[in-house]
GUKOL-262222 format. One record per residue: x, y, z of N, C-alpha, C, O in turn; residue in one letter. Coordinates in pm, 1 decimal, decimal comma, padded with zeros to 6 digits, m for minus. Layout:
<recs>
n.x; n.y; n.z; ca.x; ca.y; ca.z; c.x; c.y; c.z; o.x; o.y; o.z; residuo
X; Y; Z; X; Y; Z; X; Y; Z; X; Y; Z; A;
...
</recs>
This chain:
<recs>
n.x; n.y; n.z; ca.x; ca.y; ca.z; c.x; c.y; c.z; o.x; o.y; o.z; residuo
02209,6; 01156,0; 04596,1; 02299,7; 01229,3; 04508,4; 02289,7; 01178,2; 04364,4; 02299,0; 01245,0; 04261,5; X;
02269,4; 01050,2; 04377,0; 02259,6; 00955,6; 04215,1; 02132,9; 01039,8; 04134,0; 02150,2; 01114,1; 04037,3; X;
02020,0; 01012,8; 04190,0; 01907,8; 01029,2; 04170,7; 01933,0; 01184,6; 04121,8; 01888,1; 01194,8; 04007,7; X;
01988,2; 01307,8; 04167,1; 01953,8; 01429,0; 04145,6; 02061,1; 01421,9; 04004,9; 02038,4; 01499,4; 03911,9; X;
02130,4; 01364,1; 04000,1; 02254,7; 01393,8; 03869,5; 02137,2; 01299,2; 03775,0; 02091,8; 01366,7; 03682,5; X;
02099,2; 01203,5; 03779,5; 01990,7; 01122,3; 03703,0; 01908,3; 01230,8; 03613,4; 01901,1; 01247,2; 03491,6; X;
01842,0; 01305,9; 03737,5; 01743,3; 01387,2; 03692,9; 01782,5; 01509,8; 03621,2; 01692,9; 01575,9; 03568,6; X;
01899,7; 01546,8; 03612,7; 01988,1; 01680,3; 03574,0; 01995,3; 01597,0; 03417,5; 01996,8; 01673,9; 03321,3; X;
01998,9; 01474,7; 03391,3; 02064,8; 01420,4; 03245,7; 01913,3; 01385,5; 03200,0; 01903,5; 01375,6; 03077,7; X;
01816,5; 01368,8; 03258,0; 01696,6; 01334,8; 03226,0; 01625,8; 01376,3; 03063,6; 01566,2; 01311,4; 02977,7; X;
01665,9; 01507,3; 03076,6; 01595,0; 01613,6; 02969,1; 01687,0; 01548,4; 02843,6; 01628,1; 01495,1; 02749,6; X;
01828,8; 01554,8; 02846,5; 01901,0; 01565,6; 02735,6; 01894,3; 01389,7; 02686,9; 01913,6; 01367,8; 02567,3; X;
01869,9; 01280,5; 02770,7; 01856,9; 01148,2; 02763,7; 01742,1; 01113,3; 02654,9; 01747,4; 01032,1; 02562,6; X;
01570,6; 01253,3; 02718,4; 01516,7; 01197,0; 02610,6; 01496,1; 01267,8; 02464,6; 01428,1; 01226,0; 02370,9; X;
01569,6; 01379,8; 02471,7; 01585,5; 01484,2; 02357,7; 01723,4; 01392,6; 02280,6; 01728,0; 01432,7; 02164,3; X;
01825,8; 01294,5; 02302,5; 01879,0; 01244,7; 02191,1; 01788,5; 01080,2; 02182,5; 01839,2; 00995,1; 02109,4; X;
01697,6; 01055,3; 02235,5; 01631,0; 00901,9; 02195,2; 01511,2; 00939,1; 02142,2; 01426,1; 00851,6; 02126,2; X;
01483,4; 01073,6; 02105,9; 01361,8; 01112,0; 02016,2; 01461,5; 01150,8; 01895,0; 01415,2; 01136,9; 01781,8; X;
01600,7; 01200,5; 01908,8; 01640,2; 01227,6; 01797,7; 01701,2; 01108,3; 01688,2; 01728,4; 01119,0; 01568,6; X;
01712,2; 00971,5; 01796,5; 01716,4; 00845,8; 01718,9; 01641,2; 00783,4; 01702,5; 01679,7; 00668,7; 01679,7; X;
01547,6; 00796,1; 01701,2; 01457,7; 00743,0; 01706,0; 01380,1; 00783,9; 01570,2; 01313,0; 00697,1; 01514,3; X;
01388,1; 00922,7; 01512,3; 01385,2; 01023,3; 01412,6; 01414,8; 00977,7; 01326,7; 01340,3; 00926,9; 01242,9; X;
01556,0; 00984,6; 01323,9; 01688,1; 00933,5; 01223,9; 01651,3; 00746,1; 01205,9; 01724,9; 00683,7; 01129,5; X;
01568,2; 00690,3; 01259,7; 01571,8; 00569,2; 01246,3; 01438,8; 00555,3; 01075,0; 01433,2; 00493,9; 00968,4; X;
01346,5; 00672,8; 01164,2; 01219,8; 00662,1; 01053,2; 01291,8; 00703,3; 00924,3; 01264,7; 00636,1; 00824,8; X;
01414,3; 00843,9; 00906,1; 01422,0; 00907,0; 00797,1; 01495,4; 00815,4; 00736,5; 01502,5; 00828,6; 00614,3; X;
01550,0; 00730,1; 00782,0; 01676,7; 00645,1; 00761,3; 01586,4; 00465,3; 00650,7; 01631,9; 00389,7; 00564,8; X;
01458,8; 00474,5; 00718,6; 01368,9; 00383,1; 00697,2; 01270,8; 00419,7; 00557,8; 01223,8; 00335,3; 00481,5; X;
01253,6; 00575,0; 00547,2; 01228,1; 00636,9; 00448,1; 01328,7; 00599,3; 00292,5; 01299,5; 00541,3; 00187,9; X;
01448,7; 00662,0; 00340,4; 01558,9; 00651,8; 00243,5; 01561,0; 00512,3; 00166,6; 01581,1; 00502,2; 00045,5; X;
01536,2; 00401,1; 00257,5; 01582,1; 00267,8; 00227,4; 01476,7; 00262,5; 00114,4; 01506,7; 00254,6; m00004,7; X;
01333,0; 00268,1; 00169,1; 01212,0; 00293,3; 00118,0; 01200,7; 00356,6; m00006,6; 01098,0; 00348,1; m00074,0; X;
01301,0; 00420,1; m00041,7; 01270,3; 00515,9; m00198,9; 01240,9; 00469,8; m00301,6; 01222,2; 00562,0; m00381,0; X;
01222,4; 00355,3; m00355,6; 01192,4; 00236,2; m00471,8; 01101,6; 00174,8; m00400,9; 01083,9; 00083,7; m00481,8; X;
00999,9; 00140,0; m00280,9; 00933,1; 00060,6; m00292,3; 00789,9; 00142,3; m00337,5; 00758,3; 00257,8; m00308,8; X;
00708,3; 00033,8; m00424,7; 00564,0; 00075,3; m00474,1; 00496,9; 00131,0; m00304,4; 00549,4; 00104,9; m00196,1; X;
00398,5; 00193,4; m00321,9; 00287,4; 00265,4; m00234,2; 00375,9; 00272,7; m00069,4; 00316,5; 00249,0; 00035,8; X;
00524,7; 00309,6; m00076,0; 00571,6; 00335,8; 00046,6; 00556,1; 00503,5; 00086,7; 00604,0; 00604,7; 00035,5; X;
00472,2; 00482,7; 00194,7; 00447,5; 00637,4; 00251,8; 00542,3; 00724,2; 00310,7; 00614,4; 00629,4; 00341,6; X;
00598,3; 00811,0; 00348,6; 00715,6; 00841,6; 00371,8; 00675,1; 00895,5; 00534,5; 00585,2; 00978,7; 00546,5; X;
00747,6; 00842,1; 00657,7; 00696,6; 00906,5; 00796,7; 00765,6; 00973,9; 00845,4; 00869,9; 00982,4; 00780,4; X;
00764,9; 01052,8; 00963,2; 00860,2; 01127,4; 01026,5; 00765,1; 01199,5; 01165,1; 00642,6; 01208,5; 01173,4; X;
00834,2; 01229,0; 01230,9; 00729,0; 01275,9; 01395,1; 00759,7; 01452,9; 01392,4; 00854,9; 01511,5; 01340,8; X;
00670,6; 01496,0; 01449,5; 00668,2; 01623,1; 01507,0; 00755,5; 01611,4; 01629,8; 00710,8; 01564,8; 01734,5; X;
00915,3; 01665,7; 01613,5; 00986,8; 01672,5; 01738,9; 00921,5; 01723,9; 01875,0; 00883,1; 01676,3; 01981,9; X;
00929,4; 01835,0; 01817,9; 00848,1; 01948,3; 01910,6; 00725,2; 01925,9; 02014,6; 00704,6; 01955,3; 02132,4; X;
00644,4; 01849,9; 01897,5; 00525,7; 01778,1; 02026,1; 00525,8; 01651,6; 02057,9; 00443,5; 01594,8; 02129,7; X;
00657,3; 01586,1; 01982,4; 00745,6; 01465,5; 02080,0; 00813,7; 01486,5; 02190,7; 00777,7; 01404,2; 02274,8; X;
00888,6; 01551,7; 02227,6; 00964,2; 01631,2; 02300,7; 00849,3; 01705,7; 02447,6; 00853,4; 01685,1; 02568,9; X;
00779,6; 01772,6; 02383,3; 00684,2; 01837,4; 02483,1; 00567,9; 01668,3; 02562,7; 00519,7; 01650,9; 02674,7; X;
00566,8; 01604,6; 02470,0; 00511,2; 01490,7; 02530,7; 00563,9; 01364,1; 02576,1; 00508,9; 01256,7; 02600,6; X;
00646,8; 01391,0; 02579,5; 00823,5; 01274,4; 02644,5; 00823,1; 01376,4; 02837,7; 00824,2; 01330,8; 02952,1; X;
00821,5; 01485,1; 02797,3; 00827,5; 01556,5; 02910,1; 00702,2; 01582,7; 03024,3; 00714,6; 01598,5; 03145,8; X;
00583,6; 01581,5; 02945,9; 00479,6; 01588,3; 03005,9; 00448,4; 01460,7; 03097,2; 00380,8; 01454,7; 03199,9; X;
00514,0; 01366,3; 03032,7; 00450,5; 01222,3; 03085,8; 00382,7; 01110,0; 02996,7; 00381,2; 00986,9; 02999,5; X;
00307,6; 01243,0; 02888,0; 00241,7; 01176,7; 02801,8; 00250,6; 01101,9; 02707,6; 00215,5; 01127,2; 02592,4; X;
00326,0; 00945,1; 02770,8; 00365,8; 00854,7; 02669,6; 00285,9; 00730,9; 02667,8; 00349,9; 00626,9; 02682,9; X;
00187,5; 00724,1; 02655,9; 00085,2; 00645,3; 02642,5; 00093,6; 00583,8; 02470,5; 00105,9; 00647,5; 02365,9; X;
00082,9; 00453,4; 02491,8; 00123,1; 00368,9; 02333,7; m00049,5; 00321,1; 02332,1; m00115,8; 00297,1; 02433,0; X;
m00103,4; 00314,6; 02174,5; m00219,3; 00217,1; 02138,7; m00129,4; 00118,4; 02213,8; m00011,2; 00129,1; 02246,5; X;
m00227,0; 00008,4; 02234,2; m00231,3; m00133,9; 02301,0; m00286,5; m00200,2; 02181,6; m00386,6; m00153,2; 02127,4; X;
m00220,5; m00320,7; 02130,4; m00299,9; m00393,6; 02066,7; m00357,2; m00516,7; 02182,4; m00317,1; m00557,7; 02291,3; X;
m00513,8; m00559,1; 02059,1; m00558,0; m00676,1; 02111,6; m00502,8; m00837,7; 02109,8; m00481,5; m00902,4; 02007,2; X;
m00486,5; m00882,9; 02240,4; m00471,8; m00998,8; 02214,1; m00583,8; m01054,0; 02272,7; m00645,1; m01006,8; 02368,4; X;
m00617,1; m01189,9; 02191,9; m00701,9; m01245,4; 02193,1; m00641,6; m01379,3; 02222,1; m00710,6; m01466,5; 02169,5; X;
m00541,3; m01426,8; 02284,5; m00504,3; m01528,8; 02318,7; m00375,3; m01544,7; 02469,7; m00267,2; m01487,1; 02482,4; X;
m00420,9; m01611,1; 02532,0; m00291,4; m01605,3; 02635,3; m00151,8; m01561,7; 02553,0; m00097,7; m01455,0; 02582,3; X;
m00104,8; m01634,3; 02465,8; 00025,9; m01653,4; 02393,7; 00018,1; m01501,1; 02324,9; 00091,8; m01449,6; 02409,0; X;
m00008,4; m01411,9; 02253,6; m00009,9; m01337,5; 02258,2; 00086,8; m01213,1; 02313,1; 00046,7; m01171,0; 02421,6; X;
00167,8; m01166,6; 02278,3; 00281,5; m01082,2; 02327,6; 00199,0; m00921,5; 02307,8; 00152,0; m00861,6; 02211,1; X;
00210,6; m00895,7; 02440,4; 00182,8; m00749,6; 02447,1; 00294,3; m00614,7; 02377,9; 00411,9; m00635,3; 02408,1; X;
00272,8; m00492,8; 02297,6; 00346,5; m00457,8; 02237,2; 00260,9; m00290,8; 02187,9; 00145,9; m00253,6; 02211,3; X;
00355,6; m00232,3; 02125,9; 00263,1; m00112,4; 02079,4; 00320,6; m00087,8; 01927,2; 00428,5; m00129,2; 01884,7; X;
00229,6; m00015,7; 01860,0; 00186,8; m00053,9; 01698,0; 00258,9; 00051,9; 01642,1; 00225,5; 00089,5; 01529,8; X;
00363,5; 00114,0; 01706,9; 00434,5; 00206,5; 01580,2; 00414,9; 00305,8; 01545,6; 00482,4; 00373,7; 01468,3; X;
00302,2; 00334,9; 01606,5; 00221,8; 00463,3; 01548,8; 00217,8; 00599,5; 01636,4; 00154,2; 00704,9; 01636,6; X;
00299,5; 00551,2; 01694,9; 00302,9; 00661,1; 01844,6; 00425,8; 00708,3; 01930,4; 00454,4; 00617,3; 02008,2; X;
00510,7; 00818,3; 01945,8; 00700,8; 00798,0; 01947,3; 00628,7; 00902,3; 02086,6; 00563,1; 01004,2; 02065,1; X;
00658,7; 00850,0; 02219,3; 00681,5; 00914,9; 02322,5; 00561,0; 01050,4; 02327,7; 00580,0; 01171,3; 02340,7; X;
00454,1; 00984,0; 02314,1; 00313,7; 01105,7; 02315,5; 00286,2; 01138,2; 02166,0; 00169,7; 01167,1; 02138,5; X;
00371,5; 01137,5; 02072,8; 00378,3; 01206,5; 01946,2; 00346,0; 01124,6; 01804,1; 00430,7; 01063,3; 01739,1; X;
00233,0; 01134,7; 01777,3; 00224,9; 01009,8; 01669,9; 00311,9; 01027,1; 01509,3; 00356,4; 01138,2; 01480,5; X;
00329,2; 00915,1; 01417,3; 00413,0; 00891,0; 01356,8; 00308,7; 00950,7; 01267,5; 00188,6; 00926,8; 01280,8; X;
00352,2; 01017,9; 01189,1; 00275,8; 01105,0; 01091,2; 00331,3; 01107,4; 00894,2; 00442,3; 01146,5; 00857,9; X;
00270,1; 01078,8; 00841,1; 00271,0; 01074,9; 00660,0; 00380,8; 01212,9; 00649,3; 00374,8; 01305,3; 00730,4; X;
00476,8; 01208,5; 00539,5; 00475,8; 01306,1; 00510,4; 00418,9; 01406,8; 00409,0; 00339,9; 01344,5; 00338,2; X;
00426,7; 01566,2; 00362,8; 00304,0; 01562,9; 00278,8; 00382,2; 01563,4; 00142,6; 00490,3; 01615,0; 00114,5; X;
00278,1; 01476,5; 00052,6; 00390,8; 01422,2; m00052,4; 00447,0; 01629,9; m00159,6; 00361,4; 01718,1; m00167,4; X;
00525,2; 01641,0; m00191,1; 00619,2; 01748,1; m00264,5; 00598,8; 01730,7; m00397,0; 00540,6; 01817,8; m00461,5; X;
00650,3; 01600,4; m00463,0; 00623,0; 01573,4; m00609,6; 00593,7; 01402,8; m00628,2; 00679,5; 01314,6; m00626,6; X;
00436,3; 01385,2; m00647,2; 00373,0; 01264,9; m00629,6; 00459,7; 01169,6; m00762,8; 00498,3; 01221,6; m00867,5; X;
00478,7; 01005,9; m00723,0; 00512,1; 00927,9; m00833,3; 00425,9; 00860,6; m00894,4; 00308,2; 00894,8; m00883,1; X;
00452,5; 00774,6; m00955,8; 00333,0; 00676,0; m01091,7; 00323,9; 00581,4; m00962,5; 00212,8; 00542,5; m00926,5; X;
00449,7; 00540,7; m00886,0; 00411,5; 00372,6; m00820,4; 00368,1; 00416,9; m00692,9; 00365,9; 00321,3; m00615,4; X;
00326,4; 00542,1; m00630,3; 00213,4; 00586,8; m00519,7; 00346,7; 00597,5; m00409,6; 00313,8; 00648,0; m00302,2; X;
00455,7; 00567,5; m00417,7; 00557,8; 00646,3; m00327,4; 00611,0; 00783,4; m00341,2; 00658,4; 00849,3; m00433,8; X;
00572,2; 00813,9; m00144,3; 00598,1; 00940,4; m00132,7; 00739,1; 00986,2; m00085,2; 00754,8; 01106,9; m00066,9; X;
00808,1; 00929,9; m00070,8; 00943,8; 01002,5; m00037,1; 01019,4; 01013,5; m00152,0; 01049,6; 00944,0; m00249,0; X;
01049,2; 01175,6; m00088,4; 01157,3; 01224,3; m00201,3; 01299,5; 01297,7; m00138,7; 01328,8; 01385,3; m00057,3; X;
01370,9; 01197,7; m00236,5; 01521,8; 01157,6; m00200,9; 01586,4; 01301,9; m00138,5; 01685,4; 01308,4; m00065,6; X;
01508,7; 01409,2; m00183,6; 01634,7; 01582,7; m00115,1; 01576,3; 01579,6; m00014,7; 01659,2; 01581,1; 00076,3; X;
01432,7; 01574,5; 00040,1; 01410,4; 01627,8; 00151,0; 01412,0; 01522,0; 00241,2; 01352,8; 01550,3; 00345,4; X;
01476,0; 01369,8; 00236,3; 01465,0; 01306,3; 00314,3; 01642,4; 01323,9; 00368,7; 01676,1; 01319,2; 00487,0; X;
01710,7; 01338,6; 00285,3; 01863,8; 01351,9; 00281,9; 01902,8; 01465,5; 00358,0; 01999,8; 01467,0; 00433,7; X;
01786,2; 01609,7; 00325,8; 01783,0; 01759,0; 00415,3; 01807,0; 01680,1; 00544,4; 01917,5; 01652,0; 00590,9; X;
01651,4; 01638,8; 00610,8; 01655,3; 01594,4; 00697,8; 01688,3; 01555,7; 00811,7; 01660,7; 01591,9; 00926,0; X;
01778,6; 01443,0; 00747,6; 01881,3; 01324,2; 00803,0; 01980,1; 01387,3; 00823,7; 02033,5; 01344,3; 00925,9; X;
02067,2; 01517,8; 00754,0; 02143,4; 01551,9; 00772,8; 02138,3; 01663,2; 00897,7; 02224,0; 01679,8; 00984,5; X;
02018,6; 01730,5; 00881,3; 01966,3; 01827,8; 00993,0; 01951,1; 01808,7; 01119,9; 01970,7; 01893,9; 01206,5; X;
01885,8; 01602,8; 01151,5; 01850,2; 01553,4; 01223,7; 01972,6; 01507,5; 01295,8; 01959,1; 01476,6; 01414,2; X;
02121,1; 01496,8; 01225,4; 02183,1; 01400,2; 01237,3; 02293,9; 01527,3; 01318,1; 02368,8; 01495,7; 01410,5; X;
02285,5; 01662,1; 01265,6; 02377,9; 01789,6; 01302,1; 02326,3; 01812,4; 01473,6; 02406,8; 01846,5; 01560,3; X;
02210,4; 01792,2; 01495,7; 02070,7; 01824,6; 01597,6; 02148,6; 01724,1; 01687,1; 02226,9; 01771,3; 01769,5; X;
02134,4; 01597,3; 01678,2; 02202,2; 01524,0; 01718,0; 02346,8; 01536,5; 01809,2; 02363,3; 01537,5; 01931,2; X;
02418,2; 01543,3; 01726,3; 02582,3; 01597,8; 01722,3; 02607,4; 01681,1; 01810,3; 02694,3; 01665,2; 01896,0; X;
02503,8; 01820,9; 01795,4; 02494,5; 01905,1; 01907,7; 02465,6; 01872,8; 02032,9; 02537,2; 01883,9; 02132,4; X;
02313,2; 01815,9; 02019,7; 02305,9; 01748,8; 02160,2; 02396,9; 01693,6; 02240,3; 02387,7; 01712,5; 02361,6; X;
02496,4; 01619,3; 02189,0; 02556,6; 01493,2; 02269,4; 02703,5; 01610,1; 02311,4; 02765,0; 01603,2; 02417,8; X;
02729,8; 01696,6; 02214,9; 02828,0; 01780,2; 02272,7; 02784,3; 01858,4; 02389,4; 02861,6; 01902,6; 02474,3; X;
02676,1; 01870,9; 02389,4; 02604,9; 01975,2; 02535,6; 02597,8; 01857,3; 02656,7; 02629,0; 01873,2; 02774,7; X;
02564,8; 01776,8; 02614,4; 02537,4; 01620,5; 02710,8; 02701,2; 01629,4; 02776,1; 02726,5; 01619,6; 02896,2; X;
02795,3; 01648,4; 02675,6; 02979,2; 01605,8; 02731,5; 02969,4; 01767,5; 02793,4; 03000,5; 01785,5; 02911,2; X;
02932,1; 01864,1; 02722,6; 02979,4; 01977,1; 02850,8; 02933,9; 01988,2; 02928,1; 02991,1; 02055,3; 03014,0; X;
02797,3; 01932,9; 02959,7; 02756,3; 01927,4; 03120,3; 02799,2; 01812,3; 03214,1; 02787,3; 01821,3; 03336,3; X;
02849,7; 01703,8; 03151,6; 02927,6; 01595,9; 03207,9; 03023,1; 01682,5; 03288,7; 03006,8; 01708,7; 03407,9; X;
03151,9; 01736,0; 03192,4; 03246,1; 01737,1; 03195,6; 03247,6; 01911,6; 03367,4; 03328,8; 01933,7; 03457,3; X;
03125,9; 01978,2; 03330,0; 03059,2; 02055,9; 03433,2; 03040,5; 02012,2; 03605,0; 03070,5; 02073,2; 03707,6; X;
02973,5; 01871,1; 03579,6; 02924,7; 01798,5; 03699,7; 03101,7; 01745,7; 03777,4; 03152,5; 01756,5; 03889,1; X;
03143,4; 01691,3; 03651,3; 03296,4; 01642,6; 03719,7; 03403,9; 01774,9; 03801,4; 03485,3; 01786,7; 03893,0; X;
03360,4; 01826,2; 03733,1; 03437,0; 01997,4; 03757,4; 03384,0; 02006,0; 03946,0; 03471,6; 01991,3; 04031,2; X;
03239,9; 02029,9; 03987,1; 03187,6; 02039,6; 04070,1; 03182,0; 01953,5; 04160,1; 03154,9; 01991,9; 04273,9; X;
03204,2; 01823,1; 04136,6; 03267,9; 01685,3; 04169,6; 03379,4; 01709,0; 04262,7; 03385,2; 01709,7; 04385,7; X;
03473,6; 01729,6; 04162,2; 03625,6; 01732,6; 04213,3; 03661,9; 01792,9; 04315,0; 03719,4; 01738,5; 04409,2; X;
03615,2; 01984,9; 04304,1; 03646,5; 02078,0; 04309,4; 03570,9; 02119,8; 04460,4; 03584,6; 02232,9; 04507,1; X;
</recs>
């Protein structure tokens, strides 16, 4: 019974940890707005999402070359979906690409996306308890 309610929350579990996960980069962007040659990143939900679901979450591996060595993955890759440049809008003198409206759009878009989710997450809770009880 655990296992099938598990799998019923499955979808929406990894559709809000791609959406923080999001909000972590745009959020990392923002901070980023004054530093020289900072690139601005952000993921393709859509083929994050489709590759969170597929299975296809395969991370680069870095090399270690020593027992001591901590195994780990390089950042570059969110649940199948790699971490991608954004394309710069209006280039600066110090080679940084983020720009402050469309990272703020964003965050706010990302952050509404969010909001929604977790309210659909409580009405299907609040659904399962219904069917629970009843």
């Amino acid at each position: 019974m655990v296992s099938k309610i598990d799998d019923a929350f499955q979808f929406n579990r990894t559709v809000l940890d791609l959406r923080s996960v999001r909000q972590e980069l745009i959020a990392s962007n923002i901070a980023n707005a004054d530093t020289p040659n900072y690139k601005a990143k952000d993921i393709n939900f859509a083929k994050a999402l489709q590759g969170a679901i597929s299975g296809n979450t395969a991370k680069l591996q870095l090399a270690g070359t020593a027992p001591q060595h901590l195994s780990g993955g390089t950042g570059k890759n969110v649940m199948g979906a790699p971490v991608m440049y954004r394309n710069v809008v209006q280039p600066s003198a110090d080679g940084n690409t983020v720009d402050m409206d469309v990272e703020r759009a964003q965050f706010a878009d990302n952050a509404l996306r969010y909001q929604a989710s977790v309210k659909f997450v409580d009405a299907q809770i609040k659904s399962v308890l219904t069917a629970l009880q009843g």
